[in-house]
Every structure is written in structure tokens, then in C-alpha cells.
FINU-555604 format. One record per residue: residue number from 1; residue in one letter; y, x, z negated of N, C-alpha, C in turn. Coordinates in nm, 4 decimals. Layout:
    k  r      n.yy      n.xx      n.zz     ca.yy     ca.xx     ca.zz      c.yy      c.xx      c.zz
  NUM  a         Y         X         Z         Y         X         Z         Y         X         Z
...
//
This chain:
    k  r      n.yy      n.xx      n.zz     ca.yy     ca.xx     ca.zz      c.yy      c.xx      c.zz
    1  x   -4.7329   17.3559  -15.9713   -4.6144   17.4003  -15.8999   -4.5384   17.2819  -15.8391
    2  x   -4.6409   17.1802  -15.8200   -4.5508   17.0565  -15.7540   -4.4559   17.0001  -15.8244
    3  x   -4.5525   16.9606  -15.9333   -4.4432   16.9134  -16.0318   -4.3480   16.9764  -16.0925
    4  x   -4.3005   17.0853  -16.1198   -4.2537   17.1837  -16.1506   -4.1147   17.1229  -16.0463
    5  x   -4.1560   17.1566  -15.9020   -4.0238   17.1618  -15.7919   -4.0011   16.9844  -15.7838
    6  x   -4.0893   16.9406  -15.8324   -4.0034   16.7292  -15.8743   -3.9228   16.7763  -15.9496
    7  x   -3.9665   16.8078  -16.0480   -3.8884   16.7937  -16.1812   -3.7575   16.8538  -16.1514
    8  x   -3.7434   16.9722  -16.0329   -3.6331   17.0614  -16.0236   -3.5183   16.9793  -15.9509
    9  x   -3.6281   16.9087  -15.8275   -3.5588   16.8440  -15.7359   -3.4528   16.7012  -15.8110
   10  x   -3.5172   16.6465  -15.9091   -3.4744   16.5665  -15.9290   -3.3743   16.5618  -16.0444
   11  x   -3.3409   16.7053  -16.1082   -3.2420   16.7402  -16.1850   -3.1103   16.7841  -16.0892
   12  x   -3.1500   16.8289  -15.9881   -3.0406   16.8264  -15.8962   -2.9583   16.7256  -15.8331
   13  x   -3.0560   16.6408  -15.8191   -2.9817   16.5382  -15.7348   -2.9306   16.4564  -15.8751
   14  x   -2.9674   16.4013  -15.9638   -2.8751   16.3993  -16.0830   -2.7856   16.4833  -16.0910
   15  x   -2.7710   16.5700  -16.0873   -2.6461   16.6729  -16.1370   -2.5611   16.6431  -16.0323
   16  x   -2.5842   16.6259  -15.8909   -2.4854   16.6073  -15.7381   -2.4332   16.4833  -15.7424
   17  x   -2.4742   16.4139  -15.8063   -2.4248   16.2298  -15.8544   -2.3216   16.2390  -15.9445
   18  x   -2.3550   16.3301  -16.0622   -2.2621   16.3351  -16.1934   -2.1439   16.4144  -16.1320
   19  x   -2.1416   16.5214  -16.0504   -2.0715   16.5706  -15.9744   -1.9726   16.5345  -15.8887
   20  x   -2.0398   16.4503  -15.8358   -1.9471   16.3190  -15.7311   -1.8343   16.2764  -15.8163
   21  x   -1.8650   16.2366  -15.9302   -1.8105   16.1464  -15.9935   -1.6785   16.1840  -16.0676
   22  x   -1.5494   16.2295  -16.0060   -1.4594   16.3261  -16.0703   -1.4034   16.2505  -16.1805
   23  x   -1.3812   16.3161  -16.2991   -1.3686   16.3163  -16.4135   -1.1836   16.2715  -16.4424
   24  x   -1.0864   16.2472  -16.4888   -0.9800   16.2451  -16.5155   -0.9367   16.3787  -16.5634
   25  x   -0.7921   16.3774  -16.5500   -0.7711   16.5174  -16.5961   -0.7201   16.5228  -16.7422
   26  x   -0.7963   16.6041  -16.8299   -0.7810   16.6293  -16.9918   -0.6130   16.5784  -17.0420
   27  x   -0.5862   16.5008  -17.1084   -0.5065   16.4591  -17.1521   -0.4040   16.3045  -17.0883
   28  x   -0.4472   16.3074  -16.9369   -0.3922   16.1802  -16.8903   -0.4385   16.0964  -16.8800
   29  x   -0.3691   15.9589  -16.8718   -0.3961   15.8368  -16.9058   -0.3209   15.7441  -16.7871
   30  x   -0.3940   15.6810  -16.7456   -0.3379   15.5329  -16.7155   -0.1714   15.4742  -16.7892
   31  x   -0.0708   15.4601  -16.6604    0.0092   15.4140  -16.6942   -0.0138   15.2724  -16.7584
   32  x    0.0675   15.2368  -16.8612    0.0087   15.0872  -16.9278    0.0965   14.9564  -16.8355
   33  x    0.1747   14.9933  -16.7871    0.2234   14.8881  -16.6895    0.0977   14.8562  -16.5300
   34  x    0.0553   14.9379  -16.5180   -0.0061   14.9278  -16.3891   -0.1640   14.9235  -16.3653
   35  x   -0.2331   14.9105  -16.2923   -0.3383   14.9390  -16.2713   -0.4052   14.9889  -16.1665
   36  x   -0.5041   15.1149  -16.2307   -0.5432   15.1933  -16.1115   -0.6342   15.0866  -16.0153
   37  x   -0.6261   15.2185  -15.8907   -0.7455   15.1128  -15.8069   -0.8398   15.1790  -15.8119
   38  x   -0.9820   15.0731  -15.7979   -1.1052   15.1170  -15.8768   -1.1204   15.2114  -15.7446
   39  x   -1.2544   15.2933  -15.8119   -1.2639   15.4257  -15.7353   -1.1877   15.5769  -15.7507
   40  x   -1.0902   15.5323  -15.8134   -0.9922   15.6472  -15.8527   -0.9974   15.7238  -15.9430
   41  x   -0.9835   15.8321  -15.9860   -0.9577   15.9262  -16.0496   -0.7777   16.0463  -16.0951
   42  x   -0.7595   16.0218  -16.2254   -0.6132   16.1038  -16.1950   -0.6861   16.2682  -16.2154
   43  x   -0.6152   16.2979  -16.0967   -0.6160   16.4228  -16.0761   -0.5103   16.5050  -16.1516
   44  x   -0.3634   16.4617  -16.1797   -0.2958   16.5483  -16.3038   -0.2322   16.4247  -16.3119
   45  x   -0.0908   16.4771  -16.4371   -0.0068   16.4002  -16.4707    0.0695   16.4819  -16.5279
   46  x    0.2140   16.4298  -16.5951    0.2649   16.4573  -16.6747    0.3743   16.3548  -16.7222
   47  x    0.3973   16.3621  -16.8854    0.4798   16.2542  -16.9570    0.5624   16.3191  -17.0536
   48  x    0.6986   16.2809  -17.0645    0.7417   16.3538  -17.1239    0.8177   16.2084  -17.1818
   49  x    0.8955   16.2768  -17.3209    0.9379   16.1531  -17.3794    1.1122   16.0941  -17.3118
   50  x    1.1285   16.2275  -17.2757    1.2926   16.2227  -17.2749    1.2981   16.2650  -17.1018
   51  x    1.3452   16.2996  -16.9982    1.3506   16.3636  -16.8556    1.4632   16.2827  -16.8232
   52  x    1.5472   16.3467  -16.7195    1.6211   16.2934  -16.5755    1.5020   16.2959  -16.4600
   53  x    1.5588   16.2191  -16.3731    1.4684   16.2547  -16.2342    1.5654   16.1613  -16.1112
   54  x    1.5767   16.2094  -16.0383    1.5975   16.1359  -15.9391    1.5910   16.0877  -15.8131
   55  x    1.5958   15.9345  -15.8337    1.4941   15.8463  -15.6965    1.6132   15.8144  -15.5809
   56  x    1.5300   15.8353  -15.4662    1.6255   15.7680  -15.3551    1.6141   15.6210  -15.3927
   57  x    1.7675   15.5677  -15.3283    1.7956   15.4178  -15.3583    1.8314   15.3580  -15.2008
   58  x    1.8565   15.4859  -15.1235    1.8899   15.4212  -14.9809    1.8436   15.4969  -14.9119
   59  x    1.8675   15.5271  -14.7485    1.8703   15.6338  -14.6932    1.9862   15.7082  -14.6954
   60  x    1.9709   15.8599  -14.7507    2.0570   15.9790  -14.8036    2.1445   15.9292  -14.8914
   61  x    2.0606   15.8454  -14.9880    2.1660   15.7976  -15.1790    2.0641   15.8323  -15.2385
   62  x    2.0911   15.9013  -15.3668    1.9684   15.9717  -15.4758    2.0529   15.8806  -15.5834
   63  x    2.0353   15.8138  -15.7115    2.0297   15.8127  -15.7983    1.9738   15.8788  -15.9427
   64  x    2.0754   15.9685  -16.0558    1.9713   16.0098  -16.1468    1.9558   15.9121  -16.2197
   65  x    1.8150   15.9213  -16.3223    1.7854   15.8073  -16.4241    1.7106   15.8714  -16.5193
   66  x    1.7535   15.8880  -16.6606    1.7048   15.9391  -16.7759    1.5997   15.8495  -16.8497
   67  x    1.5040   15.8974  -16.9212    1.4495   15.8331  -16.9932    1.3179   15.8701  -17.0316
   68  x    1.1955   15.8051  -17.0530    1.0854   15.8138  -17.0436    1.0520   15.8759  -16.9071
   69  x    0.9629   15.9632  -16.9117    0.8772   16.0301  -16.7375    0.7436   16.0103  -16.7502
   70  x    0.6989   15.9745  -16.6696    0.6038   15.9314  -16.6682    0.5670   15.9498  -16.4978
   71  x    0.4537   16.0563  -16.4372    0.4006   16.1153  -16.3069    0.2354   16.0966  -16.3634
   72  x    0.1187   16.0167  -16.2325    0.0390   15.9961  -16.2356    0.0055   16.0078  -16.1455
   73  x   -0.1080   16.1016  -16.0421   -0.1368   16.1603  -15.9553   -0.3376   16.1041  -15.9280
   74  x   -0.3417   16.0164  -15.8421   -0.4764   15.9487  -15.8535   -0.5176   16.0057  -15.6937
   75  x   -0.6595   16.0448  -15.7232   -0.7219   16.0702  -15.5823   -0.8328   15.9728  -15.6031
   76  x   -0.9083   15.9038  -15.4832   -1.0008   15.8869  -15.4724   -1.1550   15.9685  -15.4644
   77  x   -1.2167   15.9069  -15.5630   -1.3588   15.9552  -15.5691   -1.4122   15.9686  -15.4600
   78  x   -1.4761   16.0863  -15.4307   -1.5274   16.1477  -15.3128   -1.6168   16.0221  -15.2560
   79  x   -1.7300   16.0026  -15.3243   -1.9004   15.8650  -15.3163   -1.7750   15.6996  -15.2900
   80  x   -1.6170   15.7131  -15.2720   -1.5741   15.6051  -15.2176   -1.5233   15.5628  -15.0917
   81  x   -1.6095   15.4768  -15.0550   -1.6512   15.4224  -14.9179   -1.5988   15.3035  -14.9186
   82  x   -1.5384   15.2634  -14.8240   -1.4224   15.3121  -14.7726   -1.3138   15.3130  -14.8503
   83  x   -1.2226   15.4627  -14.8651   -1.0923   15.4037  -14.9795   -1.0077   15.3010  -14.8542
   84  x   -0.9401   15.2629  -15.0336   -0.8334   15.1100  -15.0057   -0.7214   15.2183  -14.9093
   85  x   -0.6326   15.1503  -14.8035   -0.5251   15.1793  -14.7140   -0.4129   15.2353  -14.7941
   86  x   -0.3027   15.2800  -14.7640   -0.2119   15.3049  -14.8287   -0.0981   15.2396  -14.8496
   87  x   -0.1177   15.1125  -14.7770   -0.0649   14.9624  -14.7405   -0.0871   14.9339  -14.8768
   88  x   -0.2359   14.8991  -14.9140   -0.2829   14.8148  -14.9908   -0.2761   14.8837  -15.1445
   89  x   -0.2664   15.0316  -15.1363   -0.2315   15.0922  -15.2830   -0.0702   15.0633  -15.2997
   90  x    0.0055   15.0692  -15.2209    0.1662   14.9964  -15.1999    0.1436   14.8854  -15.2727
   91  x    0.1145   14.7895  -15.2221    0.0710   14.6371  -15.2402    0.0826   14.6099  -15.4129
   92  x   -0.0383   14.7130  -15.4619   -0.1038   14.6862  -15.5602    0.0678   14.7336  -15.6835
   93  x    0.1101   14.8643  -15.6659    0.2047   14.8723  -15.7581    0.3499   14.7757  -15.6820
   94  x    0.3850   14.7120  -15.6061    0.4459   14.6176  -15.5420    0.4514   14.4741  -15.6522
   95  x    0.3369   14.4459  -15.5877    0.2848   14.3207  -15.7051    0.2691   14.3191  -15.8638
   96  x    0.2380   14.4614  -15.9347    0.2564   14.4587  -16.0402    0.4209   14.4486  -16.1030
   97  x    0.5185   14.5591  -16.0308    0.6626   14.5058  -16.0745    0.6675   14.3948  -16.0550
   98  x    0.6536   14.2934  -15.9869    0.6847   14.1472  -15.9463    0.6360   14.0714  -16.0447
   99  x    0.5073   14.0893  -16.0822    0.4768   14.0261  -16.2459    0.5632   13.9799  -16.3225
  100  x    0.6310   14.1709  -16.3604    0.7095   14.1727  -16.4637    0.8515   14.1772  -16.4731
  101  x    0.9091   14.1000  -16.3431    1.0190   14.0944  -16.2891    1.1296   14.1570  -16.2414
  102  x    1.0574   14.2830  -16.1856    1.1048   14.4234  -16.1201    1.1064   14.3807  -15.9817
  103  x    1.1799   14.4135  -15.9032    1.1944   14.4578  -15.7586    1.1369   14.6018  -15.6566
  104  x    1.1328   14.5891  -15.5894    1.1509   14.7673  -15.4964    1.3003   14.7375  -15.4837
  105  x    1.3511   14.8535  -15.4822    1.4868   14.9359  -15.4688    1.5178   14.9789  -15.3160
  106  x    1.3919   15.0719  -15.2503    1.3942   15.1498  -15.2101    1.2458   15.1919  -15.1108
  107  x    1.2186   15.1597  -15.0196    1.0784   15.1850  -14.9941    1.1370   15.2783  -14.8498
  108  x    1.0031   15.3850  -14.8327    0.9760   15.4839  -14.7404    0.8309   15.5003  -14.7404
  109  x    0.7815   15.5475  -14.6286    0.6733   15.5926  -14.6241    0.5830   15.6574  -14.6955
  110  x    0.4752   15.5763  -14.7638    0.4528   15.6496  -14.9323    0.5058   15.6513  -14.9984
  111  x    0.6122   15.5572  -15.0393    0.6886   15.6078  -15.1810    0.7650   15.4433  -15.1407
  112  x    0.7889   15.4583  -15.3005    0.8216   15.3375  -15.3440    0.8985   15.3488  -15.4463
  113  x    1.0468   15.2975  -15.4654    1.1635   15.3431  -15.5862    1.1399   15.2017  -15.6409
  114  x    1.0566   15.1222  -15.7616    1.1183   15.0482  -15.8273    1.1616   15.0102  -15.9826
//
């Protein structure tokens, strides 16, 4: 019987690990310009080939802009200790336009037009 409730115990706590570990959501992908931050997981997305959408460029100026759409929605993995700031996830897509010789447009609290 002991071994019996090891064997049980220890399929569980495997299974609560694999569990932890959230999965991406079926069909999305990593934008190819950017990079996630480790620990993350996309929780949805959506891409379309063709869309309008439009970004603030000031305070109370919207600009529309056609083209490629591209929405990537990342949560942090539950087992991540401590997640990165929201400073430092800024930072990270900040510095990648700058690479590739993009600017910010437009910054607000959480959000970033560039």
C-alpha cells in the first residue's frame, strides 16, 4: 500500500509541475521582430494579413495605419519568481525598435506606439 501511495504521490506532483508550466496558445507565435521575456507564455494572439488599427500618436491624436496585424498577448508563468517590472518589459520592446531603427511615437502607461 505504501508504495502504491509513492507511486501516486509522485505522479502528482509531476503532473502540478507540467501544469505550472502554461503552454502557448494553439496557433501563435512569437513576433519575429522581438523577443519574448523568458518566463512567458502567449496567452492569445491574432494576425491577420491585411487590418487598419489605430494608435494614439499624442495625447487625444489617433492615427489609422493599414497593413500587416499582428496582437501578441504574453502572461507570465505562474512558477515565475519574481516577474520582470513593467518598466523593464517597456525597455525590452523599446530597445528592440532602436536596433532596427524605429523610434517610440507615443508612450503612456503600458503602451507603447512605435
Amino acid at each position: 500500500m505504501n508504495r502504491i501511495l509513492t507511486v501516486f504521490l509522485g505522479l502528482f506532483i509531476c503532473s502540478s509541475v507540467a501544469y505550472a508550466q502554461q503552454n502557448d496558445a494553439r496557433g501563435c507565435e512569437d513576433h519575429p521582430l522581438f523577443t519574448r521575456m523568458p518566463g512567458y507564455w502567449i496567452h492569445n494572439c491574432d494576425q491577420r494579413e491585411f487590418n487598419t488599427h489605430q494608435f494614439r500618436i499624442a495625447p487625444g491624436q489617433k492615427q489609422d495605419v493599414e497593413g500587416r496585424y499582428w496582437r501578441v498577448a504574453f502572461y507570465p508563468q505562474s512558477t515565475l519568481k519574481p516577474a520582470p517590472s513593467e518598466v523593464q518589459i517597456l525597455r525590452n520592446f523599446e530597445n528592440a525598435i532602436a536596433k532596427l531603427g524605429g523610434r517610440v511615437v507615443y508612450k503612456e502607461k503600458g503602451r507603447l506606439t512605435l
